[in-house]
ZABAPA-83590 format. One record per residue (C-alpha): x, y, z; residue in one letter. Coordinates in steps of 0.1 Angstrom, whole numbers, m for minus. Layout:
N
      c1      c2      c3   residu
       X       Y       Z        a
...
END
This chain:
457
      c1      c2      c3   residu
     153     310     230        x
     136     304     200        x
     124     267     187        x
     139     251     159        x
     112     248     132        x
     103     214     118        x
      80     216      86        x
      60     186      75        x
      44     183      43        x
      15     158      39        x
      m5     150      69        x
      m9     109      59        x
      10      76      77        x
      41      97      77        x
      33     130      91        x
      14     119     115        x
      43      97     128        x
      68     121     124        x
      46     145     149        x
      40     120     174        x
      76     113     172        x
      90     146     171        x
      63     158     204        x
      82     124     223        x
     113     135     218        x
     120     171     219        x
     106     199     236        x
     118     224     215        x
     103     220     182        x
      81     240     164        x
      56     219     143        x
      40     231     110        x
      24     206      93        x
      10     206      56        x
     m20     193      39        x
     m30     204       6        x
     m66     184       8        x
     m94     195      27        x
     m98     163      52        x
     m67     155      71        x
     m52     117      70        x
     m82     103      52        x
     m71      63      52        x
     m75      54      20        x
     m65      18      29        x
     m97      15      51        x
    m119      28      22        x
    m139     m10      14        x
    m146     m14      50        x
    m165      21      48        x
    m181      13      14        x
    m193     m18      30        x
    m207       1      58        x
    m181     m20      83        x
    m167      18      98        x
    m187      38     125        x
    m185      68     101        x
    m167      77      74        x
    m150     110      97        x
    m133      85     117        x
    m116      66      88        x
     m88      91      95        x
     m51      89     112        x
     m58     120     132        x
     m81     152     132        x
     m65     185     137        x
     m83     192     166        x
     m61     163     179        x
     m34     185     184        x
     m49     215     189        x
     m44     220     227        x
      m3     218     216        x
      11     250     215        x
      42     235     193        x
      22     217     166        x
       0     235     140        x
     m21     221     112        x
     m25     237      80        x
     m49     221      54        x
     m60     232      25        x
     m25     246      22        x
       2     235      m9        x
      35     235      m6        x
      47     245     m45        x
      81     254     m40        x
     113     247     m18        x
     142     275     m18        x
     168     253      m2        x
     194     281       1        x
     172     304      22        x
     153     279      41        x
     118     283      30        x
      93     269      16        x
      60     287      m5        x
      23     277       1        x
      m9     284     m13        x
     m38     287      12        x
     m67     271     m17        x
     m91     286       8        x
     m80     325      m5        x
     m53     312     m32        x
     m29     334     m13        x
       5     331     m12        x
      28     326      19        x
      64     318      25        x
      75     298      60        x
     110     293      75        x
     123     261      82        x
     151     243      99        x
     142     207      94        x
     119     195      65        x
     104     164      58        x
      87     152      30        x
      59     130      32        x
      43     139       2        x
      26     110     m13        x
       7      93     m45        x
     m17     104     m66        x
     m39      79     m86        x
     m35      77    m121        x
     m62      84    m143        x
     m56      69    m177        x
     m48      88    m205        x
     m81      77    m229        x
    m106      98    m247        x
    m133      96    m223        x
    m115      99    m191        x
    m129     131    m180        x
    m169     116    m186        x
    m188     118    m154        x
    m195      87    m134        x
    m155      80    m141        x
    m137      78    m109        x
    m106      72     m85        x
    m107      55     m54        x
     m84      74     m29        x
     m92     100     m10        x
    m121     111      12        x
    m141     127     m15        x
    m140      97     m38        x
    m147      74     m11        x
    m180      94      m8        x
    m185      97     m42        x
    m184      62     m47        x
    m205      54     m19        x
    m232      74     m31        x
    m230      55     m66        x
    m232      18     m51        x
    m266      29     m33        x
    m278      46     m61        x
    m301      17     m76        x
    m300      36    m112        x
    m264      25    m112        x
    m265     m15    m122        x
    m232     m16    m142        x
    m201      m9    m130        x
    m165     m15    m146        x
    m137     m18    m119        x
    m101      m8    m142        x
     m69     m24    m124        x
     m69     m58    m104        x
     m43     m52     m76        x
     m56     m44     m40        x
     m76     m13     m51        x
     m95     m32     m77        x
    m104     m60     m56        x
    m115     m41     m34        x
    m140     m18     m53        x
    m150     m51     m71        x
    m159     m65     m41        x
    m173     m35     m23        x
    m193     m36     m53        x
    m207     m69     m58        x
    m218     m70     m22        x
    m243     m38     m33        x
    m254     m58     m57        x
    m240     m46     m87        x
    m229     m63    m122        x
    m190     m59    m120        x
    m163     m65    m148        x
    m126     m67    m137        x
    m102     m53    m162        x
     m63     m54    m160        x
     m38     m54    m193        x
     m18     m83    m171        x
     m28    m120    m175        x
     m37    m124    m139        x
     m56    m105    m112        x
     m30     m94     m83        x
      m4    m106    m104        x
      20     m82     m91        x
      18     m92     m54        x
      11    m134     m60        x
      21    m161     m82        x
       4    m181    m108        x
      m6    m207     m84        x
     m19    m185     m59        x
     m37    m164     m81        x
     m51    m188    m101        x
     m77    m199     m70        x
     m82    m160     m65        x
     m95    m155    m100        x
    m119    m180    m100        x
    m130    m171     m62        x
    m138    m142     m83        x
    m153    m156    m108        x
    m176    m177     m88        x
    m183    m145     m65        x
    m202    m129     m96        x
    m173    m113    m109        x
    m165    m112    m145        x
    m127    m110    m152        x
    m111     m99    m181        x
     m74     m99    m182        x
     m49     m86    m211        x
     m74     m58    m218        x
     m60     m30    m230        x
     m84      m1    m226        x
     m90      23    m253        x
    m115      48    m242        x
    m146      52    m221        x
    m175      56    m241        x
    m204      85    m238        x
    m218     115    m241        x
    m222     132    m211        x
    m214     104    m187        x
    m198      69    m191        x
    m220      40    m208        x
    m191      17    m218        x
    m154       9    m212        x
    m139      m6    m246        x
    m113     m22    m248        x
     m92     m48    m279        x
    m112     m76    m268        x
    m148     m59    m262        x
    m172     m25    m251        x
    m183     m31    m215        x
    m217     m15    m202        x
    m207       7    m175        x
    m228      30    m153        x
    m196      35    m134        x
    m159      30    m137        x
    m136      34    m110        x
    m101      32    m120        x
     m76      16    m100        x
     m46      13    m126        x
     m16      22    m101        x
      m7      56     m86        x
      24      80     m94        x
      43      98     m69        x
      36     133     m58        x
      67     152     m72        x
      63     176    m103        x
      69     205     m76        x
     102     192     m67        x
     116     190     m97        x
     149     208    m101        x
     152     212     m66        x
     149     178     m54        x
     171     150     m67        x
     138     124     m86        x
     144      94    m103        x
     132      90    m140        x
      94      79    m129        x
      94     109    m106        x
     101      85     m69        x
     123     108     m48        x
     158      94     m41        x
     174      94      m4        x
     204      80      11        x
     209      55      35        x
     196      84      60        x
     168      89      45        x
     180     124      39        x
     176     138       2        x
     205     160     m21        x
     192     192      m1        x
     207     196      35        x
     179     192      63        x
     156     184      37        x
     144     143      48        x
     120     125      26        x
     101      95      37        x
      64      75      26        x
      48      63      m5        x
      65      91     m28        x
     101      77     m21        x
     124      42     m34        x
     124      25       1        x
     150       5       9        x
     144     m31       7        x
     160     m59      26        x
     153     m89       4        x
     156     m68     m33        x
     187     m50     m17        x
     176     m21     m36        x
     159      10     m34        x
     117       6     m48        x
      90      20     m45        x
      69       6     m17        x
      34      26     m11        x
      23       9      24        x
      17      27      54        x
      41       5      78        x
      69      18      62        x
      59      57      65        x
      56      51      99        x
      92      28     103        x
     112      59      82        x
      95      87     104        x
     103      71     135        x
     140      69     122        x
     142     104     110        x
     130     123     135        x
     149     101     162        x
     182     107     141        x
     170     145     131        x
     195     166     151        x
     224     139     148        x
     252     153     122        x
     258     117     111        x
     231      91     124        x
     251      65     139        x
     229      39     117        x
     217      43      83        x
     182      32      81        x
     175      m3      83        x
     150      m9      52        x
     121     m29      55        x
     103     m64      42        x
      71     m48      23        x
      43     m69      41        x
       8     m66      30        x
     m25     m84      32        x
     m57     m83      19        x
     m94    m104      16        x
    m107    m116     m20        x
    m144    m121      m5        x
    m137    m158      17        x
    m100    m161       9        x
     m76    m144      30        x
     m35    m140      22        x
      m5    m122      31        x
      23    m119      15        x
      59    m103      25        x
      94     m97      11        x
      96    m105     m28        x
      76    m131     m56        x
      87    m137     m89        x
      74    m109    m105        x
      94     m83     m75        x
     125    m105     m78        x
     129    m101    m117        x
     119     m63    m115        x
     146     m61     m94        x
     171     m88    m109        x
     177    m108     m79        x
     173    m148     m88        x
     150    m166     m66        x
     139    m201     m64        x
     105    m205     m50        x
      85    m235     m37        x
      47    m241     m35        x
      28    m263     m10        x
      m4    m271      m2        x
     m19    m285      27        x
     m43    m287      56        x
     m42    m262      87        x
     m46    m288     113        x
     m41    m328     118        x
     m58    m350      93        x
     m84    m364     118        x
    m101    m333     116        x
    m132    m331      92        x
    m116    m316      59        x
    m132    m282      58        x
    m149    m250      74        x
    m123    m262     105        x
     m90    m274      86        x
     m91    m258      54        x
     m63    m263      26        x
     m33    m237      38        x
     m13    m227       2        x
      24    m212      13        x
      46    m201     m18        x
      80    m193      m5        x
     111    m178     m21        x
     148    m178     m13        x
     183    m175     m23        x
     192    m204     m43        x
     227    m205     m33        x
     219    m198       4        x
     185    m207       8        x
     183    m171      26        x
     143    m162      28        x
     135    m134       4        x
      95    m139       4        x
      68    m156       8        x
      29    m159      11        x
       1    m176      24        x
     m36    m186      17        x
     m65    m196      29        x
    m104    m193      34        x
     m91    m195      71        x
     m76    m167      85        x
     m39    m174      87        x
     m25    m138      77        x
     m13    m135     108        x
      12    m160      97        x
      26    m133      74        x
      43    m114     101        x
      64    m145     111        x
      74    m144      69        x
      82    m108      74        x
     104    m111     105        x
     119    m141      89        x
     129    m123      56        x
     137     m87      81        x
     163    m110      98        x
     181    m134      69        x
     165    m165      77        x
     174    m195      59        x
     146    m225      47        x
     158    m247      70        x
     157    m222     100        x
     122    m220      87        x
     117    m256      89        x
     132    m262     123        x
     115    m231     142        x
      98    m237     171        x
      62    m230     167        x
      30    m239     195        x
      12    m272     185        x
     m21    m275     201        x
     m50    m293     172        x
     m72    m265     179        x
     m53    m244     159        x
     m29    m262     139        x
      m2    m293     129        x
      27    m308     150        x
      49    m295     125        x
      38    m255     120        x
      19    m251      83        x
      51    m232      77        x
      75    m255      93        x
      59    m283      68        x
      60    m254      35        x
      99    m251      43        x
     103    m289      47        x
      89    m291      12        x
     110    m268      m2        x
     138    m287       6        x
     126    m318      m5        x
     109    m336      27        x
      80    m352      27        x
      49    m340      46        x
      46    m353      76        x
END
């Protein structure tokens, strides 16, 4: 009897999960799994920790390695292959082997899409000047590498200050180098964080050695042969290097016309997770996930969520009608501005208005432990920004801060948001006391109690 083939294409967060998920379930699969890039599930997330030399080697800062499945007779990997076309009618799907540039067609009874993002480069004169990088991707990650040890390089201009950008700017400073941060918003991270919060992020930054520029909009990268200078409408900035970090755009153009793509190119599912083609499923950074606290369909580029819609594909993938649609997720993340330390979940204001949904939000500061501990290394100020229905007081975000490490304290956000908590079921939950660690009242117990109105205790 012959196995029912399951293509995969892109070997990230979400074909990975949707192999080990699909080899757990079912013993009749055929696996053929996709890669267009040479190196397999390179995790770009884990790039600073390499640049900073934090990784046992930069071959490890992978999901998996083919080999990993290789003693499998039902899973095969293909890099260096692109998928460049879908025919939906017959089944099949056409891929170029870059290796040979030959041409192949491959049968399919399931497909999932797990396409992906590609950085944007920005459309300047100048943007194709050596010493002008992206950082995703093994080969940029060594590139860059390469550049921060390279003493001849003493300038470097870091374009784009969400996660990316911080990132490289601090992966950057730490090697000793002179580092401008540019961004065309007012505010560093201003996508993820509020005012309040990011207004002791950029000047962490700018006590760090970090020059910050915001509001700049870039006009070209100056030189000849390689990069010298960034200009932009305020100033020209010496650069040896620039690594752009100005967003990324979903992987798509090759499913246009067969694939139903909304006007920025994100694919559109339904509450399956299954796109306008029958047995065709699409899931990861490329796609509008569904969130729980914008009740709307986004895009959402994190890992977790890959891995939660390839767990619920393939575990619904022979089902005629899942009995469930998919559940949607929070969008959680986390991150380190040199000694500061926040996560944030669910929606902020910026999130909220993108996706009209009124919020009121509440911002508290205060210490992590009792006040007869030392203000300091050991009870540090704790800033909690929360957000929530107005009418309901339903929790629709939130995020915390600190030089401590309290991002663990982000998760109990996320599950709060994942399961319509209300402000005062924040304020009332029951949380461990002990003043090694923290208050009587919970830092998050007290952040809700000042959101509605309480005094600290």
């Amino acid at each position: 009897m012959s196995k029912t083939k399951v293509v995969i294409v892109g070997a990230s967060h979400g074909g990975h999960q949707s192999i080990l998920e699909l080899l757990k379930r079912y013993d009749d699969v055929d696996i053929k799994l996709f890669e267009a890039g040479d190196f397999v599930s390179f995790m770009s997330c884990g790039m600073e920790l390499y640049l900073e030399n934090s990784v046992t080697d930069v071959h490890d800062v992978r999901n998996f390695k083919p080999d990993d499945f290789s003693a499998n007779e039902n899973v095969q990997i293909l890099n260096n292959h692109e998928v460049t076309k879908i025919n939906a009618d017959k089944k099949v799907i056409t891929v170029i082997n870059s290796k040979d540039n030959s041409t192949q067609e491959y049968p399919y009874d399931k497909l999932i899409l797990s396409s992906g993002v590609t950085p944007k480069s920005l459309p300047i004169p100048g943007n194709d000047l050596k010493n002008v990088f992206l950082m995703r991707g093994f080969d940029w990650a060594t590139q860059i590498k390469s550049k921060l040890e390279d003493k001849n390089v003493k300038n470097i201009t870091v374009v784009g200050a969400g996660y990316i950008g911080i990132e490289a700017a601090e992966a950057s400073v730490k090697a000793g180098k002179n580092v401008t941060l540019l961004d065309v918003i007012d505010r560093p991270l201003g996508t993820y964080l509020d005012k309040e919060m990011t207004d002791i992020l950029e000047k962490h930054l700018e006590d760090k050695g970090v020059k910050v520029v915001t509001g700049a909009k870039i006009q070209e990268y100056v030189g000849t042969d390689a990069v010298t200078g960034v200009k932009t409408n305020q100033a020209e900035y010496p650069s040896d290097l620039v690594i752009q970090a100005a967003g990324v755009k979903p992987n798509t153009d090759w499913l246009k016309g067969t694939i139903d793509l909304d006007d920025r190119g994100w694919i559109k599912t339904n509450e399956y997770l299954q796109t306008n083609q029958k047995d065709i499923y699409a899931i990861g950074d490329a796609t509008l996930a569904y969130s729980i606290p914008a009740n709307n369909h986004v895009p959402i580029a994190l890992a977790t969520v890959a891995r939660r819609e390839a767990r619920y594909v393939v575990k619904h993938l022979f089902e005629k009608k899942p009995a469930l649609p998919f559940g949607g997720v929070v969008g959680s993340s986390a991150l380190s501005v040199f000694d500061y330390h926040f996560a944030e979940s669910g929606l902020n204001s910026f999130t909220a208005q993108r996706s009209n949904v009124e919020v009121k939000s509440s911002f508290y500061q205060g210490s992590l432990r009792p006040a007869y501990v030392p203000a300091g290394k050991d009870n540090p100020t704790v800033s909690v920004q929360l957000f929530f229905n107005p009418t309901s007081h339903v929790l629709l975000g939130g995020a915390i801060l600190s030089t401590y490490d309290i991002t663990a304290q982000g998760n109990v956000l996320a599950l709060a948001i994942q399961h319509k908590l209300t402000v005062e079921d924040l304020a009332d939950a029951d949380f461990f006391f002990q003043p090694g660690f923290d208050r009587q009242w919970s830092i998050l117990n007290v952040a809700a109690q000042h959101a509605l109105g309480e005094k600290d205790f």
